[in-house]
N, C-alpha and C positions, 0 to 999 in steps of 0.2 A: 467455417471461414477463418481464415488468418489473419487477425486485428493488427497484432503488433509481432514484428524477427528482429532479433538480433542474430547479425552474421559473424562470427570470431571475432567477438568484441574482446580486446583487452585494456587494460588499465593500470597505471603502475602509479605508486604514490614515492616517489624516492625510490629506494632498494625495494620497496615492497610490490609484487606482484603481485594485485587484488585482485582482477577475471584476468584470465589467461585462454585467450581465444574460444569464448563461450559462444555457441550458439541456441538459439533457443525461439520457439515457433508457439505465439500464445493465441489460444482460438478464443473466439468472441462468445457471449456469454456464459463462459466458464468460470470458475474460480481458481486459479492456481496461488498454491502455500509454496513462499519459498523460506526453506528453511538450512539452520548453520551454525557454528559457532560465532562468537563475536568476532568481531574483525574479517568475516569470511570473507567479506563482500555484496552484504543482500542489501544494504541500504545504496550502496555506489550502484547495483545494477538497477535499483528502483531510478533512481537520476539520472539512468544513461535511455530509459524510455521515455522521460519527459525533458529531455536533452538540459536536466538542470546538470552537466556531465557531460564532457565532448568523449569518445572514447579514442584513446591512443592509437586504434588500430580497430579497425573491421566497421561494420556499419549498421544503422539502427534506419528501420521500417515503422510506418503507422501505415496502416490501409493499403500497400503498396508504394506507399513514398519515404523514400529517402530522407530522413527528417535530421540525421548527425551532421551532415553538411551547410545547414541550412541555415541564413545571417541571423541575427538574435531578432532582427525586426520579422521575421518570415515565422517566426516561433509561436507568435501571440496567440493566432488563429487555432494551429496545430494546439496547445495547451489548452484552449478551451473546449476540447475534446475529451481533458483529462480532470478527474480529481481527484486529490490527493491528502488525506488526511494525515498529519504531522505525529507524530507519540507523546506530544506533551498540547497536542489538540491546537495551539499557534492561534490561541487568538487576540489579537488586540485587547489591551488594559483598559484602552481608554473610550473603548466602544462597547454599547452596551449590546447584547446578543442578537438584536434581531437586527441593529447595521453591522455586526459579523457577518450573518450569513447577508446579508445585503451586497457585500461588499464587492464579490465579482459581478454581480446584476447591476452596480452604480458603473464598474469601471470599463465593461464590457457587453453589456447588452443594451441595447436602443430602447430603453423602455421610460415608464412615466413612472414617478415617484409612486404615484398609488399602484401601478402594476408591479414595481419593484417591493414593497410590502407585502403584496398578495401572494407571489411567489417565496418568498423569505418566510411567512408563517405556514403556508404550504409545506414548505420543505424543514421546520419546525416540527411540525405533527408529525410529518412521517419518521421522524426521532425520537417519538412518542415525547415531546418536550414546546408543548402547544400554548402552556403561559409561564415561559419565561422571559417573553423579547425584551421587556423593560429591565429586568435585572444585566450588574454589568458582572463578567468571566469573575471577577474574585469572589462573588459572591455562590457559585455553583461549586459541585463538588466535581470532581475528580473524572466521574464517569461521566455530571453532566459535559466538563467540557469537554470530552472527548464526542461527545452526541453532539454539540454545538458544532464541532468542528467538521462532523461529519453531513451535517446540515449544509453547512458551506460547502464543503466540498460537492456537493449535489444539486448545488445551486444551478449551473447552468448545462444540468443537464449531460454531464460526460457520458461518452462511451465505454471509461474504463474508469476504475476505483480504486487509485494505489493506497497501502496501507500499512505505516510503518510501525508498527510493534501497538497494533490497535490495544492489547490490553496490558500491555507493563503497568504496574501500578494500580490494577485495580483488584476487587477480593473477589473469589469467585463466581457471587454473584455476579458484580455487574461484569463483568466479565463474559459471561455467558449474556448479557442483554445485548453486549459491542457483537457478541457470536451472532446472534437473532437477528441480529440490523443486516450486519453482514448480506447474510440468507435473505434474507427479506428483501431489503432492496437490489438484489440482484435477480429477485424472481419479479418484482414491482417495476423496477424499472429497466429490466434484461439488458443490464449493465454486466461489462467484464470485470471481475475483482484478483484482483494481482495483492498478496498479503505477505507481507515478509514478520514473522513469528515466530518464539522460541518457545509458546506456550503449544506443546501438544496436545494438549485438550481441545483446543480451540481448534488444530490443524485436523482432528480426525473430524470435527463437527462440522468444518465451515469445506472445505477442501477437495476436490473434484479431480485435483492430478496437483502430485506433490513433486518439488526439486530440492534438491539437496548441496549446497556448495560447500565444494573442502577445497582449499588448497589455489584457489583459480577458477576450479571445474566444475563442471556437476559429476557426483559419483552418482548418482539417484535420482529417475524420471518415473515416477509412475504412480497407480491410484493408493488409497487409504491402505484397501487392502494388502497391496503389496507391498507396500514398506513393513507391514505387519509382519509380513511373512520372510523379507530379506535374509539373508544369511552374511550381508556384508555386516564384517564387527565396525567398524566406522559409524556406521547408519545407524547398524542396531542399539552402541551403545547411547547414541543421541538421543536416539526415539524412547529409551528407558532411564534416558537420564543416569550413567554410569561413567564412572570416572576409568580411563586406561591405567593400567599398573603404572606406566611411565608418567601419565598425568600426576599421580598421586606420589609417585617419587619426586616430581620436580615440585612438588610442594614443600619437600624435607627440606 
C-alpha cells in the first residue's frame, strides 16, 4: 500500500533548482534510503512530506490526501502521524530527557500525567536507554541523544520515521546501534522509515529500496542489490566514495 506520493514536486531556492519535478510513491512498512550529495536536495524533500515545505509546484499525498494544500491549522493532526528525528537529535536544554520524549504526549495527546510517563519510559527502553529520564541532553553522549531523540519521535506512535542523517557524528559503533534501532523498530512497531544518508554502510544495512537524487531528479530507484550492480558512473562513483576527474580538478 501507498503511504505517502509526491507528484512532480518542484522547489527552487533563488536561482537554485532543488527537486525538479520529482515524483515518488513510498509503500508502508518499508524502508526507503534516500541518498545524494550535499545540497542535492534530500533534507527539502524530507519537509515537503511533512509539509514543514510547501512545494512550488506538483503536490504531496499521505493516505490518499492531499496534505500540500492544506491551512497550517489542518496540519496538526496529519504530523502526528509522522516522526521525525533531527541530525543533531533537537532536544530541548532545558528539559531533562524523559519530558523530551514527554513532550509530544503533553502537547498532543489526551492523556494523564502518570499515563504520559508510562509511555515516555516505554518508548525509552525500546532505545535500549531505560535509566536515563532524570538526566538533562548535556549530560548524554552524542549517540545517547540521538536515541533520546528517537524515543520522542516514537512517542505518539507515527506511521512513518523520517530521518535525517541518523548517524553523522557518530563512530562506527554507535553508529551501527542508530542501524539496529532503525531495523528494529520498524519490524516492532511496522512503522515506514524514510532515511536520508550519506553513510553507505548504514544504506546497505538498513535499506529495502534505495533513491538517488542528482541535479532535481532521481537518477536511481531500486534495491541494495542493484545499486551494487549499476553501471551508471554518477551512482557508482557515490556508492564507492570517488571523486570525478573534474571534482578533483575544481579543487586545483
Amino acid at each position: 500500500m501507498t503511504l505517502i506520493e509526491l507528484r512532480h514536486v518542484s522547489k527552487r531556492f533563488g536561482r537554485q533548482q532543488v527537486l525538479n519535478k520529482v515524483d515518488l510513491s513510498i509503500e508502508a512498512g518499508k524502508c526507503l534510503v534516500i541518498i545524494g550529495a550535499s545540497g542535492s536536495g534530500k533534507s527539502v524533500l524530507l519537509k515537503h512530506i511533512v509539509r514543514l515545505l510547501r512545494p512550488d509546484y506538483g503536490e504531496v499525498y499521505f493516505r490518499g490526501q492531499r496534505i500540500d494544500n492544506l491551512p497550517d491549522s489542518a496540519l496538526v493532526e496529519i504530523r502526528c502521524h509522522f516522526g521525525f528525528l533531527f541530525q543533531g537529535g533537537a532536544l530541548f536544554d532545558s528539559m531533562n530527557v524523559l519530558d523530551n520524549v514527554a513532550f509530544p504526549l503533553v502537547e498532543h495527546a489526551a492523556k494523564t500525567p502518570e499515563e504520559i510517563q508510562k509511555i515516555a519510559l516505554e518508548k525509552l527502553n525500546l532505545v535500549n536507554l531505560p535509566d536515563v529520564g532524570a538526566k538533562m541532553p548535556a549530560e548524554l553522549s552524542g549517540g545517547q541523544r540521538k536515541r533520546v531523540g528517537l524515543a520522542r519521535a516514537i512517542a505518539l506512535d507515527p506511521e512513518a520515521i523520517l530521518y535525517d542523517e541518523p548517524t553523522t557524528g557518530l563512530d562506527p559503533i554507535r553508529s551501527d546501534v542508530i542501524n539496529e534501532l532503525i531495523i528494529k523498530l520498524q519490524k516492532t512497531l511496522k512503522v515506514t522509515s524514510i532515511v536520508v544518508t550519506h553513510d553507505m554502510h548504514s544504506v546497505f544495512k538498513i535499506a529495502d529500496r534505495i533513491v538517488m537524487l542528482h541535479l532535481g531528479k532521481f537518477i536511481f530507484d531500486g534495491t541494495p542489490d542493484e545499486i551494487r550492480a549499476t553501471n551508471d558512473p554518477i551512482v557508482r562513483n557515490f556508492v564507492e566514495g570517488k571523486a570525478t576527474a573534474e571534482e578533483l580538478k575544481a579543487m586545483e
